[in-house]
C-alpha positions as MATLAB code, in Angstrom:
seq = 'XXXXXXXXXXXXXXXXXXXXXXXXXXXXXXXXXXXXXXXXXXXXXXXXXXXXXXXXXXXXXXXXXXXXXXXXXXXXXXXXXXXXXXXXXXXXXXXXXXXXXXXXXXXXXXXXXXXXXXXXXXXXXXXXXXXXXXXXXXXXXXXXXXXXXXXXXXXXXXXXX';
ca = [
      18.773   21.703  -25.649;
      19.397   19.840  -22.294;
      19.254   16.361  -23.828;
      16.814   15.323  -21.576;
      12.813   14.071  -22.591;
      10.477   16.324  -21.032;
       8.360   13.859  -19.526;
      11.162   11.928  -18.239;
      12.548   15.026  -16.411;
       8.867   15.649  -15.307;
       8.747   12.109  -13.553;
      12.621   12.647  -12.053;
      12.178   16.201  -10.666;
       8.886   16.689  -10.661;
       6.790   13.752   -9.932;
       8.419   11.691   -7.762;
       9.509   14.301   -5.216;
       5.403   15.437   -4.338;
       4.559   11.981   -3.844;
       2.422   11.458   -7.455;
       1.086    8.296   -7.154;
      -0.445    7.594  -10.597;
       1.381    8.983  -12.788;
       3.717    7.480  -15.302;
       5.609    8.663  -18.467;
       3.472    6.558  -20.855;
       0.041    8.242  -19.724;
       2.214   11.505  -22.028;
       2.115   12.478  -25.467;
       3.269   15.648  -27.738;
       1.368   16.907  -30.697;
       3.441   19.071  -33.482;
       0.864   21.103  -35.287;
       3.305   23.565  -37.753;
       0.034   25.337  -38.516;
      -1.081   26.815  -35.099;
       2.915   26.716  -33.419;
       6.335   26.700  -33.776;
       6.585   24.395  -30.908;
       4.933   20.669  -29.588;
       1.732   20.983  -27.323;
       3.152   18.404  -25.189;
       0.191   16.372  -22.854;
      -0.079   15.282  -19.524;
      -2.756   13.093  -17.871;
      -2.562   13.239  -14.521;
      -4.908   11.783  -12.090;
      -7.317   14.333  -10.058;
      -5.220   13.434   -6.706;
      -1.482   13.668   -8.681;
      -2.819   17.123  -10.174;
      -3.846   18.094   -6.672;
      -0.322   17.687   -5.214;
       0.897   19.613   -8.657;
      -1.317   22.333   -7.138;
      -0.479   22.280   -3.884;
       3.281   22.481   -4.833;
       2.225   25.393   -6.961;
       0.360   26.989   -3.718;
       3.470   26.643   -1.760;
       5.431   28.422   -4.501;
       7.707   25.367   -5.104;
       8.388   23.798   -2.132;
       6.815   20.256   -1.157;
       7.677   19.548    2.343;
      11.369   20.360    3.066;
      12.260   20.823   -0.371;
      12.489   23.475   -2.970;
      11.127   21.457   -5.863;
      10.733   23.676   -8.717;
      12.579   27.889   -7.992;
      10.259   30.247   -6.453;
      11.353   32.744   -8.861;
       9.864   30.553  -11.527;
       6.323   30.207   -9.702;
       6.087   34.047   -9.217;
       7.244   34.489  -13.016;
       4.676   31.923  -14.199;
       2.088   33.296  -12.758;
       2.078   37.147  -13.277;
       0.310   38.670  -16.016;
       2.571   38.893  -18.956;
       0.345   41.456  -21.879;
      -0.973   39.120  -24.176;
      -3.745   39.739  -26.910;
      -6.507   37.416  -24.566;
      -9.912   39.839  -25.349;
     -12.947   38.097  -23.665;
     -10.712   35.647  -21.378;
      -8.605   36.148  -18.059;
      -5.176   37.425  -18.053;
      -2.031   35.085  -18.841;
       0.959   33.727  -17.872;
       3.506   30.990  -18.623;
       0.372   28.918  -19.472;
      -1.396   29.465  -16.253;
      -4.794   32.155  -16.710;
      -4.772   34.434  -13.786;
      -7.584   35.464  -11.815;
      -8.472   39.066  -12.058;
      -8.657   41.288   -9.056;
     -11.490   42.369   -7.626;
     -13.094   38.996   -7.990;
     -12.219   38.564   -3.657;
     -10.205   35.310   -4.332;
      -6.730   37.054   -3.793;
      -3.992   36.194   -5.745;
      -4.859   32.976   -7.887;
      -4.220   31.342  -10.891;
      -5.133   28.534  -13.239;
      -4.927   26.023  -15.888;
      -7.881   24.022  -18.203;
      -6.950   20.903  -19.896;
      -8.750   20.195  -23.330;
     -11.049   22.458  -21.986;
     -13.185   21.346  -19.042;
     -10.116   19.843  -16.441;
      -9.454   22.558  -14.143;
      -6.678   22.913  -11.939;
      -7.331   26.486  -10.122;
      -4.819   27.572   -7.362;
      -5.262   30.205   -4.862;
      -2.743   30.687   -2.338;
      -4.033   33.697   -0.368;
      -6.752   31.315   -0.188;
      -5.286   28.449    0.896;
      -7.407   26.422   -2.055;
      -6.433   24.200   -4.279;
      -9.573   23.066   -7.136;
      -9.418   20.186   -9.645;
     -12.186   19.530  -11.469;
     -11.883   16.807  -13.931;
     -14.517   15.019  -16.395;
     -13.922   11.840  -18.452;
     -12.629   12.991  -21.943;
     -12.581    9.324  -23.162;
     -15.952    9.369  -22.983;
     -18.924   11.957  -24.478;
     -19.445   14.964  -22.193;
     -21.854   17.437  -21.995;
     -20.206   20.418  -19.801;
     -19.082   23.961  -20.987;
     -16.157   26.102  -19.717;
     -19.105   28.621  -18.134;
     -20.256   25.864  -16.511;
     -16.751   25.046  -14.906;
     -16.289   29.082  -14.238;
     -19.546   29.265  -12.650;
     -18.816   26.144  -10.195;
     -15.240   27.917   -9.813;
     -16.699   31.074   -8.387;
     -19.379   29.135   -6.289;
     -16.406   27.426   -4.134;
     -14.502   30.399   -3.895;
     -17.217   32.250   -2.660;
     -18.247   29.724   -0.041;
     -14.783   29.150    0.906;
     -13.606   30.847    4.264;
     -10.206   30.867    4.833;
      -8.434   28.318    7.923;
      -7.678   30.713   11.173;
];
């Protein structure tokens, strides 16, 4: 509806004003699937330091240094727990999972890619987590696996005085 590519507008507003260094258009696909959506999956591959700084803009609810990158309003929006059918599985928002309370990580959030890239954000926290594993190669890690390591570092992690 704008006229504008997604990942093109990514790279413009998005990319280039945190400081991504690896990231480029190209590394992007889409996937149209009529059977499972209405809508393209569309796919970014981001490096574990260029998904760190997508975090950490996240954390900072939109702002990366002096700037107001993407609305706060949209940050808090994306993030809240919108009631979804997700038995067995966290709560959900614009496709971020949120972190239940009561698990003593605060307010958090976060986001799997093909299942076993993490990016988990926890502002109250101060914390950003990627966790990342070589999908163009065989793997042999589960999501529990990734969960469990999750709740290790939050546990561990004491928060900056």
């Amino acid at each position: 509806m704008t006229g504008k590519r997604i990942f093109d507008t990514f790279n413009e507003d998005i990319a280039r004003k945190i400081g991504m260094e690896d990231f480029t258009v190209t590394d992007c696909s889409y996937v149209f699937e009529r059977s499972k959506s209405d809508h393209s999956a569309y796919f970014f591959r981001m490096s574990s330091r260029d998904l760190a700084r997508f975090g950490l803009m996240y954390q900072n609810y939109g702002r990366w240094e002096d700037e107001q990158v993407v609305p706060e309003s949209w940050i808090r929006g994306s993030t809240f727990i919108y009631p979804v059918e997700n038995q067995g599985s966290d709560p959900y928002g614009y496709l971020w999972r949120i972190i239940p309370e009561g698990t003593g990580a605060g307010h958090g959030f976060y986001h799997t890619g093909l299942g076993v890239h993490l990016l988990a954000v926890l502002p109250d926290q101060k914390l950003v987590l990627v966790h990342r594993v070589d999908t163009d190669n065989d793997f042999d890690i589960r999501w529990s696996e990734i969960r469990t390591l999750m709740e290790m570092i939050v546990s561990a992690h004491e928060l900056p005085e």
